[in-house]
MMTF fields as JSON, N, C-alpha, C and O atoms, coordinates in Angstrom:
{
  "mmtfVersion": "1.0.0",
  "mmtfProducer": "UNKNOWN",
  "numBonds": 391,
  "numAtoms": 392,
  "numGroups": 98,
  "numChains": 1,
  "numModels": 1,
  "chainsPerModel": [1],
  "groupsPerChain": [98],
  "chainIdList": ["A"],
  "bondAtomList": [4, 2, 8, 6, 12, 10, 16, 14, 20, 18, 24, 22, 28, 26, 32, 30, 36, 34, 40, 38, 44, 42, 48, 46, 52, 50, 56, 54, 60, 58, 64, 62, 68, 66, 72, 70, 76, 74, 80, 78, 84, 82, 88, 86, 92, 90, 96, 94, 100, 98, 104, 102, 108, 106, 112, 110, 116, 114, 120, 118, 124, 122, 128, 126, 132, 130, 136, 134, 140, 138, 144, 142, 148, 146, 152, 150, 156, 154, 160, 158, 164, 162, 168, 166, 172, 170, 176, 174, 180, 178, 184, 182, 188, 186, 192, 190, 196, 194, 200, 198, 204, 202, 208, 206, 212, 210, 216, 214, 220, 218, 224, 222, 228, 226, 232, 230, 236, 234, 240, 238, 244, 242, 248, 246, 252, 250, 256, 254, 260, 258, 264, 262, 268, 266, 272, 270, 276, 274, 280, 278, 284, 282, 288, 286, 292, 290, 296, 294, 300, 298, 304, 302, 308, 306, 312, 310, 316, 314, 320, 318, 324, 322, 328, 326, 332, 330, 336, 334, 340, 338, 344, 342, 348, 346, 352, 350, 356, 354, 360, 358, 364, 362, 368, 366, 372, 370, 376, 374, 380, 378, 384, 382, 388, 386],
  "bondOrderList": [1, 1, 1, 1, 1, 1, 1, 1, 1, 1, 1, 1, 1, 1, 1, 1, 1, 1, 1, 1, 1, 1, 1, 1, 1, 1, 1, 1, 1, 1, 1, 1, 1, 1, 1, 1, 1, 1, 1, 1, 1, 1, 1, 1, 1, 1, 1, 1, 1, 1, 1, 1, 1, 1, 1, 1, 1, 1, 1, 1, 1, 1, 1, 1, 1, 1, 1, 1, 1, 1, 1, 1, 1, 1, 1, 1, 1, 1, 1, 1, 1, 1, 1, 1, 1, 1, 1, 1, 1, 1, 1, 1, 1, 1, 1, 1, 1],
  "groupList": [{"groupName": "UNK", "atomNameList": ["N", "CA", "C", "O"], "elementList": ["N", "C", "C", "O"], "formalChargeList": [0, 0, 0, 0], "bondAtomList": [1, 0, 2, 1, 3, 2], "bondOrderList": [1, 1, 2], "singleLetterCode": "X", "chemCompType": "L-PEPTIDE LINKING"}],
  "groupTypeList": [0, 0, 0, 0, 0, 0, 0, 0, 0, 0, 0, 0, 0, 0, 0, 0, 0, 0, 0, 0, 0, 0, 0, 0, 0, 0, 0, 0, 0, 0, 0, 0, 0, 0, 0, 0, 0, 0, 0, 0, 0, 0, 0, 0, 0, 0, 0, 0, 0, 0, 0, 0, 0, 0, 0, 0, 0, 0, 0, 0, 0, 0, 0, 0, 0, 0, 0, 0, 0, 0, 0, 0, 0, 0, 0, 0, 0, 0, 0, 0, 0, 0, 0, 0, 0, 0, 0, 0, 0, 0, 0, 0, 0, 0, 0, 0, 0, 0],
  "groupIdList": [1, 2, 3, 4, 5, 6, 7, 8, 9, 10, 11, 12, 13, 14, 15, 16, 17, 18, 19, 20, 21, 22, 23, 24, 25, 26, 27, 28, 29, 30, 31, 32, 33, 34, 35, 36, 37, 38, 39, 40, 41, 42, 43, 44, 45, 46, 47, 48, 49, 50, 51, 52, 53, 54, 55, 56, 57, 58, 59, 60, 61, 62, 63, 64, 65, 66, 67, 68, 69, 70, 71, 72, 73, 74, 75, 76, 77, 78, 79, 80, 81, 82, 83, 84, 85, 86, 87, 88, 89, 90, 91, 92, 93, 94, 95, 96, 97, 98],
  "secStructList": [7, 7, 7, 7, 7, 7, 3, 3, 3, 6, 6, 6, 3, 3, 3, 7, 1, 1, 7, 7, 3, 3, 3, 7, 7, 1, 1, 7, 3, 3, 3, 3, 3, 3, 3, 6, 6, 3, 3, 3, 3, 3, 3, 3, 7, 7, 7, 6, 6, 1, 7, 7, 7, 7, 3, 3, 3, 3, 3, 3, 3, 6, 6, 3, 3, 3, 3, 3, 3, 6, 6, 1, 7, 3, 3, 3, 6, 6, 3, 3, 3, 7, 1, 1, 7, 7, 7, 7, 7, 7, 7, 7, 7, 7, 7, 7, 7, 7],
  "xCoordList": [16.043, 15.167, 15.485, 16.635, 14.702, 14.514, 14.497, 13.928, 14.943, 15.262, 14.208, 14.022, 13.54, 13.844, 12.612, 11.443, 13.16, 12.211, 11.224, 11.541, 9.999, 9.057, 8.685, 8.775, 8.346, 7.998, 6.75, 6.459, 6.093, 5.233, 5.72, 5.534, 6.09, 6.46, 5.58, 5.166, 5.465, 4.967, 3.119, 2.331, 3.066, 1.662, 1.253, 0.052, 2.476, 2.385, 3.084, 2.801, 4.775, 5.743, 5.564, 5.724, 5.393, 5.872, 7.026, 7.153, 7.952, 8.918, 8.529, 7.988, 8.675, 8.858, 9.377, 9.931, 9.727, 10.925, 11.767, 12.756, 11.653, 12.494, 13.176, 13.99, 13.03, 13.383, 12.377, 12.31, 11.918, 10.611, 10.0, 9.414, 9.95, 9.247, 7.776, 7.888, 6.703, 5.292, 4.842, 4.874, 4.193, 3.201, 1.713, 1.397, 0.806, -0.293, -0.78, -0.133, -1.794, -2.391, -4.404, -5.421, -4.007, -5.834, -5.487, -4.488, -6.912, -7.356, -7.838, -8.701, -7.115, -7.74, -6.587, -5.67, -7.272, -6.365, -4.83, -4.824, -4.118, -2.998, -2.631, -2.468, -2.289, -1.685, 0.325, 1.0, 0.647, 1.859, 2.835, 3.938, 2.111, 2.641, 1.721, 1.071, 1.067, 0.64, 1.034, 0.92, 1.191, 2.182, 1.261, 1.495, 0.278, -0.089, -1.374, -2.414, -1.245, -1.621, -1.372, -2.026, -0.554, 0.583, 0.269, 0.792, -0.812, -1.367, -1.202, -1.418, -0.751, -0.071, -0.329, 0.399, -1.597, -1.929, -2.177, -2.404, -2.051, -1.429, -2.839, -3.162, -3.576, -4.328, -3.816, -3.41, -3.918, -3.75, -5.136, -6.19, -5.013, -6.39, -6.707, -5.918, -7.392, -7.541, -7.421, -7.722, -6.81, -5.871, -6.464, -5.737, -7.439, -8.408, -8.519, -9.229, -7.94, -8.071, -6.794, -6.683, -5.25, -3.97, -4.083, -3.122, -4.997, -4.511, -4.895, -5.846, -3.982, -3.906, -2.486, -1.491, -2.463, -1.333, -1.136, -0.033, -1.805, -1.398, -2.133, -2.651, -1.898, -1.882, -2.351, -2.28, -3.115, -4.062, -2.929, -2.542, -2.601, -1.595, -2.254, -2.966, -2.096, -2.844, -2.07, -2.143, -1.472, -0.904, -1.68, -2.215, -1.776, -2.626, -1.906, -1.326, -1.836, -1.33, -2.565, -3.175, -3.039, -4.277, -5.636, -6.088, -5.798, -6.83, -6.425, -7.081, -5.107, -4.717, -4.444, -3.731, -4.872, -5.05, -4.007, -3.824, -3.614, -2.836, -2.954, -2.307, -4.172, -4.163, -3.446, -3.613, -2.391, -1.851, -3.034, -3.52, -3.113, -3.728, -3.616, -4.128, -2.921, -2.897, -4.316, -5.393, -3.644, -4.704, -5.399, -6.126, -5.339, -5.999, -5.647, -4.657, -6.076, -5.509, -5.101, -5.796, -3.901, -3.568, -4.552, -4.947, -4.726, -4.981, -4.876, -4.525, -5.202, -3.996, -5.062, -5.607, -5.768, -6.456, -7.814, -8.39, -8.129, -9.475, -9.599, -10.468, -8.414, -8.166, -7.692, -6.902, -7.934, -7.605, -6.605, -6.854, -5.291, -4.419, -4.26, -3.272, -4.978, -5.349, -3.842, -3.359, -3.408, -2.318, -0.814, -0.385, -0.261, 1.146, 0.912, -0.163, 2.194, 1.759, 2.693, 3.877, 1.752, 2.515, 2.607, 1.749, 3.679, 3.824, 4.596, 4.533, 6.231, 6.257, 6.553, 6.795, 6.554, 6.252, 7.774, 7.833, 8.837, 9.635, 10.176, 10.448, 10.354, 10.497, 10.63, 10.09, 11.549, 11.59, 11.046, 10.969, 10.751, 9.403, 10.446, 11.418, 10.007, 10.08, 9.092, 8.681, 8.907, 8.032, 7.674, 7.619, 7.514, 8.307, 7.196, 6.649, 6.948, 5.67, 5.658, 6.334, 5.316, 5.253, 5.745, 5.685],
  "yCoordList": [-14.513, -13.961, -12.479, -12.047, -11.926, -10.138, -9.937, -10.793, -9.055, -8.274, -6.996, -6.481, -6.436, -5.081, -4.141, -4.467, -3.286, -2.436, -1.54, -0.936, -1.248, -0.418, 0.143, -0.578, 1.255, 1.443, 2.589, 3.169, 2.664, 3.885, 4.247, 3.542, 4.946, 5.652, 7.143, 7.943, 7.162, 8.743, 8.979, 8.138, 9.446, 10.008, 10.059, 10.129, 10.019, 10.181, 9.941, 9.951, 9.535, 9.372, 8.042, 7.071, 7.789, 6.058, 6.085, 6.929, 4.895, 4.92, 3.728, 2.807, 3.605, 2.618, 1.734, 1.78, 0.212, -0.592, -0.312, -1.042, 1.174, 1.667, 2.799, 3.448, 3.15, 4.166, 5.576, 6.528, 5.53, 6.946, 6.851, 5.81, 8.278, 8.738, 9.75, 10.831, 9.476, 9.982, 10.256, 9.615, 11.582, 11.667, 11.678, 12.215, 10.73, 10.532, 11.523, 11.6, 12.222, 12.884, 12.577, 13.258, 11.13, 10.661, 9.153, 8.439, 9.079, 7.709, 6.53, 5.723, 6.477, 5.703, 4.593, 4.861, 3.039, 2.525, 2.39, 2.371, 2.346, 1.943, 0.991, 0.188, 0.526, -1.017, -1.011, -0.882, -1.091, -1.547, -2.634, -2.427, -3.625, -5.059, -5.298, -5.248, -5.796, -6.791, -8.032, -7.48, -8.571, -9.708, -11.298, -11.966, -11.723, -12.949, -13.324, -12.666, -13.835, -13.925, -12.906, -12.792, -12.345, -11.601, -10.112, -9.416, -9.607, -7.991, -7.678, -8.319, -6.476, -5.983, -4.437, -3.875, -3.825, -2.55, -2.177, -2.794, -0.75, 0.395, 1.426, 1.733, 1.837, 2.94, 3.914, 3.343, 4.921, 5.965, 6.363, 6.313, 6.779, 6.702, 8.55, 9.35, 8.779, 9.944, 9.738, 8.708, 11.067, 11.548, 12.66, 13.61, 12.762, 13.402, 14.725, 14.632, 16.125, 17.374, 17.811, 18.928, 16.452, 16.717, 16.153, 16.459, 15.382, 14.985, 13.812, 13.36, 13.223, 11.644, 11.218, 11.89, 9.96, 9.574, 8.14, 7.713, 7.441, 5.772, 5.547, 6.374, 3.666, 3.172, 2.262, 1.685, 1.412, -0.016, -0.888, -0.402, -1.836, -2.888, -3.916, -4.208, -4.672, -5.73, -6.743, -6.572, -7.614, -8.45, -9.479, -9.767, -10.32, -10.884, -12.26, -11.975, -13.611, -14.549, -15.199, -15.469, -15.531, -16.421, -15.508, -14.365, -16.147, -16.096, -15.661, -15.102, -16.237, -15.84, -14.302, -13.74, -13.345, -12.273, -11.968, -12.621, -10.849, -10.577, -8.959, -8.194, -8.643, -7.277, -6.707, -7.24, -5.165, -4.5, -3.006, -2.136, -3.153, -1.671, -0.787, -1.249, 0.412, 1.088, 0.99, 1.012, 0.801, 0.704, -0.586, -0.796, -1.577, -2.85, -4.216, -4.462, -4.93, -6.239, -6.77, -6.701, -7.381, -7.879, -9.413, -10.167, -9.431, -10.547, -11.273, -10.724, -12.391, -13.597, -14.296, -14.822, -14.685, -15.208, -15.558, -16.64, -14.297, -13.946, -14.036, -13.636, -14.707, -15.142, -13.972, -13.453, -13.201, -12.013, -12.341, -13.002, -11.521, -12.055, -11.147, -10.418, -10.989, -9.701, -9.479, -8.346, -10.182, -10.053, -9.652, -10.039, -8.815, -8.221, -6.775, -6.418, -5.991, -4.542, -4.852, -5.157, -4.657, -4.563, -3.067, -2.259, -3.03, -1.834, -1.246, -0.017, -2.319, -2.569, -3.878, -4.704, -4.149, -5.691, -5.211, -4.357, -6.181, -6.139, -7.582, -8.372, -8.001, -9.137, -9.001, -8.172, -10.108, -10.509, -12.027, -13.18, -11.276, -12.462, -12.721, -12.002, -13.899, -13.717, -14.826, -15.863, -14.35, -14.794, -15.7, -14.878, -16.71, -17.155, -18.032, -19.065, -16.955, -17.554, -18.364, -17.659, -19.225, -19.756, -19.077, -19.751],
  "zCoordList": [-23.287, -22.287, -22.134, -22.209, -21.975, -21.648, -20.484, -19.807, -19.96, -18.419, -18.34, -19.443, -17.327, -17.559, -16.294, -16.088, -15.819, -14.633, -15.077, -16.102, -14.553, -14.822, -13.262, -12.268, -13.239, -11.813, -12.122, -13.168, -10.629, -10.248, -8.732, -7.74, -8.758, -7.849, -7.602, -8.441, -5.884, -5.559, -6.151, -6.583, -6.079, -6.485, -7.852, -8.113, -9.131, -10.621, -11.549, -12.747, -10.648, -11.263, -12.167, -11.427, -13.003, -13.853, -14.896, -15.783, -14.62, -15.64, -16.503, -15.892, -17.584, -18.617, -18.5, -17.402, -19.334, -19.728, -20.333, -20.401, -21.177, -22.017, -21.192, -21.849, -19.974, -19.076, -19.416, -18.638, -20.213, -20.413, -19.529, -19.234, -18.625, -17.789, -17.804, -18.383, -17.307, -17.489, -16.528, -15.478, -16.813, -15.071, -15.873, -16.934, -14.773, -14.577, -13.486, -12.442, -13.659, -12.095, -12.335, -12.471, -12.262, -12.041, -11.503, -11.41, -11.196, -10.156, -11.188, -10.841, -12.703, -14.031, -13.059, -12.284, -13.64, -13.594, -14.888, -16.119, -14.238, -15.314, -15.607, -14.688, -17.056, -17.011, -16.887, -17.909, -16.188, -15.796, -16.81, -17.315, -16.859, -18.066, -18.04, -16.996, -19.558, -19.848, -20.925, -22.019, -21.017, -21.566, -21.298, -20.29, -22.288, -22.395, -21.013, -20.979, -20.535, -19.164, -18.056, -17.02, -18.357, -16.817, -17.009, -17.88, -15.934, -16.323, -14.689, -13.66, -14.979, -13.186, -13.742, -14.56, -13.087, -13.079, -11.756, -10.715, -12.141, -10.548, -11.1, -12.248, -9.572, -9.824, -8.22, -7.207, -8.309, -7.255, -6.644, -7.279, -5.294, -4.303, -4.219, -4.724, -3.832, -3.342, -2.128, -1.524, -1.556, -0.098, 0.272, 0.564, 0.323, 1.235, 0.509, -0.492, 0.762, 0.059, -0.534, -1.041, -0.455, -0.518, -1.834, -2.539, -2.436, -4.108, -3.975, -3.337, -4.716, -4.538, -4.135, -4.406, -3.415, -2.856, -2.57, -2.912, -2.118, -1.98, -3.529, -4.279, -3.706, -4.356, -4.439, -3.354, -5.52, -5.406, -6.408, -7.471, -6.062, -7.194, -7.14, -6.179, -8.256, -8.623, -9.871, -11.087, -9.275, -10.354, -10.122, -9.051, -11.639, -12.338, -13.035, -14.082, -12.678, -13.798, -13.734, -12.699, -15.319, -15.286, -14.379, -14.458, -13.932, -12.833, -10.931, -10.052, -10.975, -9.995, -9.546, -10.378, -8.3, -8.363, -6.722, -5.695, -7.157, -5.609, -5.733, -6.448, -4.639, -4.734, -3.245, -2.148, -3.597, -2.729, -2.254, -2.978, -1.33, -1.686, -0.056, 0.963, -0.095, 1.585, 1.942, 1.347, 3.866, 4.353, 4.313, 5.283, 3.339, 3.449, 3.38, 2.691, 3.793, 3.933, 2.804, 1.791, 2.83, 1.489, 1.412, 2.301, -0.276, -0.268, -1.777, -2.821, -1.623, -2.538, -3.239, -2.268, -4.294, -5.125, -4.306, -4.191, -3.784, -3.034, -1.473, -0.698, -1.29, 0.333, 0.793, 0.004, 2.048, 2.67, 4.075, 5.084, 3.632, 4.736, 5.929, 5.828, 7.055, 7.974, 8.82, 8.84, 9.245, 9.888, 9.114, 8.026, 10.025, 9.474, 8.699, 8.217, 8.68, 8.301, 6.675, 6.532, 5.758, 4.264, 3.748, 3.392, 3.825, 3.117, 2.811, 2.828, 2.176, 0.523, 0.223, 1.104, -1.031, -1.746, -2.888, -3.772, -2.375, -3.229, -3.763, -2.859, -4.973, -5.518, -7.11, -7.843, -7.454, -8.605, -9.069, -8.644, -10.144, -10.828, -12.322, -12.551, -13.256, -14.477, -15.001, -14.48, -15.975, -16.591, -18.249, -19.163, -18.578, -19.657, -20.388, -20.0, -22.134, -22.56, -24.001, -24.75, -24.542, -25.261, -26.771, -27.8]
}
C-alpha cells in the first residue's frame, strides 16, 4: 500500500504526492487525485476585486459526491447539511483498488 499528501492551500499554492510545488492563479477546476473511481478536485472562487480566495472541494467515490465550498452548506451525495459552521475538513481516507 502507498501513503502520501497532496494539498491546495491559500489562493494558488498546490503541492504534489511527490512534494512539487505549483501555483495556479485561475478559477479552472483542478484535479487533485484521480485514481479509478476516487476523483477529488479543488477550484478557487473569485473574492470580489482582491483575486481569488476561497475554495470549492469536491470528492468523488463512484457516484457518491461530497461537495465543500465557503459560504455554503455542505452537502453529502446531494443531501444538503444546513446546520453547523464547516470550515475545515480534516481526515484520513485510504483507498484500495483492484
Amino acid at each position: 500500500m502507498y501513503s502520501g499528501i497532496c494539498s491546495a492551500i491559500g489562493d494558488s499554492s498546490y503541492t504534489t504526492f511527490d512534494g512539487k510545488m505549483f501555483s495556479f492563479t485561475t478559477t479552472c477546476e483542478q484535479s487533485l487525485l484521480a485514481l479509478g473511481s476516487v476523483l477529488v478536485t479543488q477550484q478557487n472562487l473569485h473574492c470580489g476585486t482582491s483575486g481569488l480566495c476561497g475554495k470549492k472541494v469536491v470528492v468523488s467515490v463512484g457516484a457518491m459526491k461530497i461537495e465543500l465550498a465557503k459560504g455554503m452548506d455542505l452537502k453529502v451525495g446531494g443531501v444538503v447539511f444546513p446546520d453547523g459552521n464547516y470550515r475545515w475538513v480534516v481526515g484520513t481516507c485510504s483507498v484500495a483498488l483492484p
